[in-house]
N, C-alpha and C positions, 0 to 999 in steps of 0.2 A: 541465125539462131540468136534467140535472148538471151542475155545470161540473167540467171536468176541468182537473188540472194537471199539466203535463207539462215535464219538467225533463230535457234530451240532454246527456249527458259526453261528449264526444268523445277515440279516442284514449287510452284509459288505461291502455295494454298494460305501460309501464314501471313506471305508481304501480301497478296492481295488482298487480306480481312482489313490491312491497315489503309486508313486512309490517303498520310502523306506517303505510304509508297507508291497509289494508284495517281496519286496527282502530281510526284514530284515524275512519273512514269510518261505519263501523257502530258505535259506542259513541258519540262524541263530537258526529258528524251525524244518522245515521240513527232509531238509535233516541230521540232527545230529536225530533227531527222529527214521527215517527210518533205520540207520545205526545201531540204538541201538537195535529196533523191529530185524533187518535181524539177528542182533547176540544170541537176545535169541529166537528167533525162529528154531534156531537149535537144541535146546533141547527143547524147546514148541510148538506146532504146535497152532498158532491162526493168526487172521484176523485183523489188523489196518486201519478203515476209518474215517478218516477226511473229513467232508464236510461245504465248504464255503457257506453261502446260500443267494444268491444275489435276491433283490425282484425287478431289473431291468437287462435287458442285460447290461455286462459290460464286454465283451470282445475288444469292437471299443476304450477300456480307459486304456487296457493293454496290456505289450510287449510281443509277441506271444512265447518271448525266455522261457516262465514261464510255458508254456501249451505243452503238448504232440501233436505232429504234425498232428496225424492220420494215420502215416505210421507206427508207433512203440507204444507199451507203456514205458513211462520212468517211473520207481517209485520217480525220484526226482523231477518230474513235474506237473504239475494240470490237470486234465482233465476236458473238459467241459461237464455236463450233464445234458445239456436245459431241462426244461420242460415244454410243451405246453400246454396251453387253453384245456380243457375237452371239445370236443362236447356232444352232445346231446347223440349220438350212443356210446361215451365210457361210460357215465355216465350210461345208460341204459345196459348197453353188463355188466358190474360189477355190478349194482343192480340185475341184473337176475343170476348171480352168487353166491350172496351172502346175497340176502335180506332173507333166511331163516336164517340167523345166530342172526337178529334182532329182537324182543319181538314188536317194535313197526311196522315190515313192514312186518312180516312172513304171517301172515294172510289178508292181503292186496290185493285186487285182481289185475290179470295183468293193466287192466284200472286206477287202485287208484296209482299203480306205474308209471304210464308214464305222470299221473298228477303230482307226486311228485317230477320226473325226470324232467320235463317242467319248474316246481316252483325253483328248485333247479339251474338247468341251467340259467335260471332269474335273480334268486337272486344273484347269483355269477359270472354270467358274464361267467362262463368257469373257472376262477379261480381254479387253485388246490389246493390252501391253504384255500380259502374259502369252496371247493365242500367239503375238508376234512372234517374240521371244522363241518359243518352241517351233516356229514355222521356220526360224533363222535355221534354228539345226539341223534341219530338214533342207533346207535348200542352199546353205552354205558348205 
């Protein structure tokens, strides 16, 4: 087994419009990071991810020189990975997935689920942080 590491920014929509926070990010953190992970991962085999986590688009407020192009991956660069609105059909296509894992939706009939997929989509707008959120109380 690898071990992975995993490191969440929450919230960065403000430092990332500014410039010295994306370059003192990637010059000063990132890449001295990476270089330290690349060397002991020659005798450790594990996983390093850092995720920025922006709760608006904020690519049209930074210099593209920062982000992986699409043609290559650079490990000294960010990559973007949008996440979109929950329809109805994704929300539902993973409750039918996994509503048996939940104590409060296992026993649920198909109809009480696509009420709850309906209410859920409603209340959140699509929202991934919010569909989360409400799925936590559901299967926590």
């Amino acid at each position: 087994m690898v071990p992975t590491i995993f490191l969440e920014i929450k919230s960065v929509d403000d430092l990332l419009g500014q410039e010295a926070f994306l370059d003192w990010f990637v010059h000063q953190f990132w890449k001295p990071l990476i270089d330290e992970v690349m060397a002991v991962s020659k005798k450790y085999k594990s996983k390093f991810i850092v995720a920025l986590i922006a709760d608006s688009q904020i690519l049209t407020d930074c210099s593209p020189a920062y982000f992986c192009d699409g043609e290559a991956f650079d490990c000294y660069k960010m990559l973007e990975l949008p996440l979109p609105n929950w329809t109805l059909e994704d929300i539902h296509l993973w409750l039918n997935r996994f509503h048996s894992l939940s104590p409060k939706l296992k026993d649920k009939t198909e109809e009480e689920r696509d009420r709850f997929v309906r209410k859920l989509h409603r209340d959140s707008e699509g929202t991934p942080e919010s569909i989360c959120v409400s799925l936590r109380e559901h299967f926590l």
